[in-house]
C-alpha positions, 0 to 999 in steps of 0.5 A: 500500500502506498504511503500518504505522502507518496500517493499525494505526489503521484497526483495527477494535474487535474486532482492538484489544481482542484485543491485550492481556488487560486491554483484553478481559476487563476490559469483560466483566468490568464488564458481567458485573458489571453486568448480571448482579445486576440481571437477578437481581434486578430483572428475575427477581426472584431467581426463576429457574425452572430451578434446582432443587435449587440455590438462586438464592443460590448460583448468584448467589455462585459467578457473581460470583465466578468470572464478574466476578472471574473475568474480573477475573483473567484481564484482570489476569495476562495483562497483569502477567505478560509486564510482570513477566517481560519476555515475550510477552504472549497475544493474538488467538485465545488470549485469545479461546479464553479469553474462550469458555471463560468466556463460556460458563460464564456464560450457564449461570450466568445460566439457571441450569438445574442441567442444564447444571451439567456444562457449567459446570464443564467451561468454568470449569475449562479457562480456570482451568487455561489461566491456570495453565499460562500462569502457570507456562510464563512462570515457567519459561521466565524462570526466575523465581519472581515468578509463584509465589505467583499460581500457588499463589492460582490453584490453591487458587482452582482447586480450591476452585471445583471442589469448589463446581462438582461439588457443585452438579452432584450436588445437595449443597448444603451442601457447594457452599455451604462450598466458594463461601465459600472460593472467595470467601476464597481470592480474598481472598488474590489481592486482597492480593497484588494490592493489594502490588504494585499500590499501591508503584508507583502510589504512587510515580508519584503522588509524582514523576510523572517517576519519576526517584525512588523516594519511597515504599518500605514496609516489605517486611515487609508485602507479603506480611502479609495474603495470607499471614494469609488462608492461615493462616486458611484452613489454619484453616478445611480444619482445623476449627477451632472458631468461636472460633478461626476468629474470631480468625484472621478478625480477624488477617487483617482487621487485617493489611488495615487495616494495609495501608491505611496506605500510602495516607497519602502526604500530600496526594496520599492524595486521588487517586482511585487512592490513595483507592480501593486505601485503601477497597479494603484498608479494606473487606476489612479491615473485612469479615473482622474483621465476619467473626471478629466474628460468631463471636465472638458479634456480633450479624450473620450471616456473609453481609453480612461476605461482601459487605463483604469479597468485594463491597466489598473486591474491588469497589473493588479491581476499579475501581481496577485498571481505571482505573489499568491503562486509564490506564497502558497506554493511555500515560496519566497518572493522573487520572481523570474525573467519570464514574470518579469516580462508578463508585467512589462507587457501589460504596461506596454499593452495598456500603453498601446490600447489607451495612449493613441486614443488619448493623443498621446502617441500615434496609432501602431501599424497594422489593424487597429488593437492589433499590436496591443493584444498580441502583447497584452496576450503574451504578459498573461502567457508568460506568467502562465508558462512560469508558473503553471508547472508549480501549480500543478506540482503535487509536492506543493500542496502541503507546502506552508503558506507563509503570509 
């Protein structure tokens, strides 16, 4: 008979990746994020033949931010809840009802047939409120109220693309598109809370690895700055207010993100990769709702390149650093990352750079068909994270590795 330890080392891929959120849906959420601007747009040429009267651009919007950040957030809340709250976490076949649910509302996304839009929404409301009802079962049974504020970001998140899903399926655009922009700004919400509690504890094991200290303590006061002046542009926006006032508001929340980005400057160590890329994470947020507030102001951009600094750039950089910090920690890791995870962060930056800068006027369009170039290198930072690191998160022997943070 097989020893315990022998017998969890011959696992096969599919049985490691179901042993923890991140190790699933963080891969699919890369190779969503990858492949699925690219068949867009090189290989379809954003003309997809079967959406009609849905235009291709709002397929592409609501994909990318319930498909990629979707998985994102799934991968993230049932890793960091059961290690907040000390719980169980959810593995085997209840992530993987998860990943079907999600997993089927994106191959509707990417046909892109109006027909099955039913399908769609179905699919992508039963994983949000599965998280949901996770989220809130764990608070209860710990009695805690650390989750509370995911729960309400969720939630507003949840119904946000609920109105944007229903509206798509009985053909009313403008409203689909209202309501996609605020799923999109809602996710920004969840990002600064993600970035609050993410980057203190990386931070301190930056400076003192041992972590028999605690060198790097901010300001409680800003932990909660930049969600919490997203919530009240937000409230903004549901109310109606005029452009101006929005602008002001946009720019308030921007502001509170550049804020944030100050506490990257820890000396020397500011230049880790991690540090750097939670900097450029805020810094891009920031700079996309203050572009945002700017542009009713009477800037001379449009609204849709913000969108891509903040919801691109800012997620996006945010997104590739969760990835290579948590595939660092949970897999018994120190920081430190490699050449290839290096490259995933530039390329994000230069993809963000080339999708939104042109539209600014900030830089002349690159040749060749338009997005082309920013999603043959959007699509390999994603790649390259997933070729480093795909082969620790299905390594066996990392399973009952010690999570250092």
């Amino acid at each position: 008979m097989l020893s315990q330890p022998f017998a969890r080392q011959s696992l096969p891929w599919w049985r490691v990746v179901e042993d923890e959120g991140f190790r699933l849906f963080f891969p699919l959420a890369a190779l969503h994020a990858a492949l699925w601007p690219f068949l867009w747009v090189v290989v379809l040429a954003m003309d997809l033949p079967f959406a009609d009267p849905i235009p291709a651009s709002l397929w592409h919007a609501s994909e990318m931010i319930l498909g990629s950040w979707g998985a994102v957030l799934i991968g993230f809340m049932t890793t960091s809840a059961p290690e907040w709250t000390d719980t169980p976490r959810l593995r085997g076949m209840s992530l993987w009802r998860i990943a079907i649910l999600w997993g089927t509302a994106r191959v509707m996304g990417l046909i892109a047939w109006d027909t099955l839009l039913w399908v769609s929404l179905v699919c992508d409301l039963a994983w949000m409120g599965t998280l949901i009802y996770y989220l809130i079962h764990t608070s209860i049974a710990r009695r805690t109220d650390r989750l509370l504020p995911f729960i309400g970001w969720i939630t507003a998140l949840t119904s946000s693309a609920a109105v944007a899903r229903f509206s798509m399926a009985v053909g009313k655009v403008e409203l689909a598109e209202e309501a996609i922009v605020l799923t999109g700004l809602i996710f920004m919400g969840i990002l600064g809370l993600a970035i609050g509690r993410i980057s203190v504890p990386v931070a301190n094991h930056v400076l003192d690895p041992t972590e028999e200290s605690v060198p790097f303590r901010p300001h409680p006061g800003k932990l909660n700055l930049s969600p919490g002046l997203v919530a009240v542009a937000l409230i903004g926006e549901l109310l109606g207010l005029s452009g101006p006032v929005t602008g002001w508001l946009w720019i308030a929340a921007g502001a509170a993100f550049v804020d944030r980005m100050t506490e990257g400057f820890i000396g020397r160590t500011a230049f880790r990769t991690e540090i750097l890329g939670l900097m450029a994470s805020a810094g891009f947020a920031g700079a996309g709702l203050i572009a945002l507030g700017a542009s009713r102001l009477g800037a001379p951009w449009g609204e849709v390149p913000t969108y891509h600094l903040a919801i691109m750039g800012g997620i996006g950089f945010g997104v590739i650093s969760v990835f290579a910090i948590a595939g660092k920690f949970h897999t018994g890791q120190r920081l430190g990352q490699g050449w290839m995870t290096r490259g995933a962060y530039l390329c994000i930056g230069a993809g963000v750079a080339l999708r939104a800068a042109p539209a600014m006027g900030l830089m002349p369009w690159p040749p060749g068909p338009p997005h082309m170039l920013a999603s043959l290198v959007w699509a390999a930072g994603f790649t390259l994270w997933l070729i480093d690191y795909l082969p620790t998160l299905t390594d066996p022997k990392t399973l009952d590795a010690e999570q250092i943070c």
